[in-house]
C-alpha positions as CSV (number, residue, x, y, z in Angstrom):
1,X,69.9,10.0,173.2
2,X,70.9,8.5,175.9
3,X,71.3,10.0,179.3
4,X,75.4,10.2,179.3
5,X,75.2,11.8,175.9
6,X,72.7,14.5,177.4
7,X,75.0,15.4,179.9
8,X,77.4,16.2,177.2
9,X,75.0,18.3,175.6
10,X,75.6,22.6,176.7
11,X,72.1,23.7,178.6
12,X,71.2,25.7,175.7
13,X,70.8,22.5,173.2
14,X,69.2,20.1,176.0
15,X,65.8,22.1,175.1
16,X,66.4,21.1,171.7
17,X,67.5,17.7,171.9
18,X,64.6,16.8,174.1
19,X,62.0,18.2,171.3
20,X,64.0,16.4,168.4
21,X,63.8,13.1,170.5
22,X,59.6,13.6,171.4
23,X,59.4,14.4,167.7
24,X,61.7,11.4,166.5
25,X,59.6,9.0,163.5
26,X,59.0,5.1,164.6
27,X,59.4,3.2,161.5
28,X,57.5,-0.2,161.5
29,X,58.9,-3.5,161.2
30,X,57.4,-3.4,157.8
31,X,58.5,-0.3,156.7
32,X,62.1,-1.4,157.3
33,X,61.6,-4.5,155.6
34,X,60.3,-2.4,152.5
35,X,63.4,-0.2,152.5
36,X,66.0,-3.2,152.8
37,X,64.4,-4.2,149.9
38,X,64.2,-1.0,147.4
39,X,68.3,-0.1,149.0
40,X,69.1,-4.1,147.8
41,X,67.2,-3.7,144.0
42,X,69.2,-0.4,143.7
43,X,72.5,-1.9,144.8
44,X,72.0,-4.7,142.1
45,X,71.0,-2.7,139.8
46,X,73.2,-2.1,136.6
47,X,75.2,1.5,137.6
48,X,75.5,2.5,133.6
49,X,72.5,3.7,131.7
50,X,71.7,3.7,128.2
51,X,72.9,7.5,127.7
52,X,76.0,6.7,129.5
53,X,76.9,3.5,127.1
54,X,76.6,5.5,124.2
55,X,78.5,8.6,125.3
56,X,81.1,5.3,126.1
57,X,80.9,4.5,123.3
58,X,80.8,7.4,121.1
59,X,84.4,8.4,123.3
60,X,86.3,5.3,122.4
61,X,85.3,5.7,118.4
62,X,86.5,9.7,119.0
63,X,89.7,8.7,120.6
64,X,90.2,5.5,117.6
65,X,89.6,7.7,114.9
66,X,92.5,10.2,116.6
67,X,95.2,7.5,116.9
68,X,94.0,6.6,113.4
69,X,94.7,10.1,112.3
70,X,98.4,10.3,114.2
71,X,98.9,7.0,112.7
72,X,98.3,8.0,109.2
73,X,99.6,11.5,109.4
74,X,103.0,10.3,111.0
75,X,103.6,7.3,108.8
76,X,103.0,10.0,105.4
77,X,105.7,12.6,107.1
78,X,108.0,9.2,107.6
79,X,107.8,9.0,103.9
80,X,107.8,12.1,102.5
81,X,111.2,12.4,104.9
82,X,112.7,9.4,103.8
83,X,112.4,10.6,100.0
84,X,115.8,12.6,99.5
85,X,114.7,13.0,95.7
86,X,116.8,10.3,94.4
87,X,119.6,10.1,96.5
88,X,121.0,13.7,95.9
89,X,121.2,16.3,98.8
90,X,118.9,19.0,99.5
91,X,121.1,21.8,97.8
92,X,121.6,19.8,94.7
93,X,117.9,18.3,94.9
94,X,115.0,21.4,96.1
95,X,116.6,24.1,95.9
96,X,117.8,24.1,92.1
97,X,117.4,27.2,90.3
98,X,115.2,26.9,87.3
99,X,116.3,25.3,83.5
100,X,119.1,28.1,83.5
101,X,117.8,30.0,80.6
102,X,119.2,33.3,80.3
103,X,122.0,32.6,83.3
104,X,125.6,32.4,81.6
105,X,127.6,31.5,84.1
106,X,126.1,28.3,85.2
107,X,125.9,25.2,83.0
108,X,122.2,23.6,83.7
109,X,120.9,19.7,82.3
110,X,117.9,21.6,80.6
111,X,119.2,25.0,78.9
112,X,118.3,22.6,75.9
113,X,114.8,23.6,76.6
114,X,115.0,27.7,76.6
115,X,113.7,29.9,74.3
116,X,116.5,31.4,72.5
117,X,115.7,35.2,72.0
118,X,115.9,36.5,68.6
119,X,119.6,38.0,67.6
């Protein structure tokens, strides 16, 4: 430290500061040399590792095969909506009753098909 910053420095840590300083490493010429050089082979290193292209990787097929999924499941809803069974409404179309056997009072296309009981 320099001598304006120790003045800074509250009696109690001037004891402190003074032993950190007499303790302080001296790094070498060489040894700063050596450490430019490992800090500039990390900095060009390539940041993605093996492990982390395939987790990429395995992410982007997961999120393709979802779309694909929405995409399919959508476009089979789109059609089964668009089918209105012939262009008849839904009370005429689904929710028919059955061939009419048995039911008098309603005429049905397929009461040919019943099982007449025995008289």
């Amino acid at each position: 430290m320099r001598n304006e910053d120790q003045n800074r420095l509250p009696d109690d840590l001037r004891e402190i500061d003074s032993r950190l300083q007499a303790h302080k490493p001296e790094v070498s010429a060489l040894e700063l040399d050596e450490l430019k050089l490992r800090t500039a082979a990390r900095a060009f290193r390539p940041t993605t590792s093996t492990y982390g292209r395939r987790q990429l990787m395995r992410s982007k097929l997961v999120t393709m095969m979802l779309v694909l999924g929405l995409a399919v499941s959508g476009g089979a809803a789109g059609v089964i909506a668009s089918q209105d069974g012939g262009g008849k409404s839904a009370d005429q179309s689904e929710y028919k009753p059955g061939k009419g056997c048995g039911d008098k009072n309603h005429v049905h296309e397929r009461e040919d098909e019943c099982k007449t009981p025995p008289r």
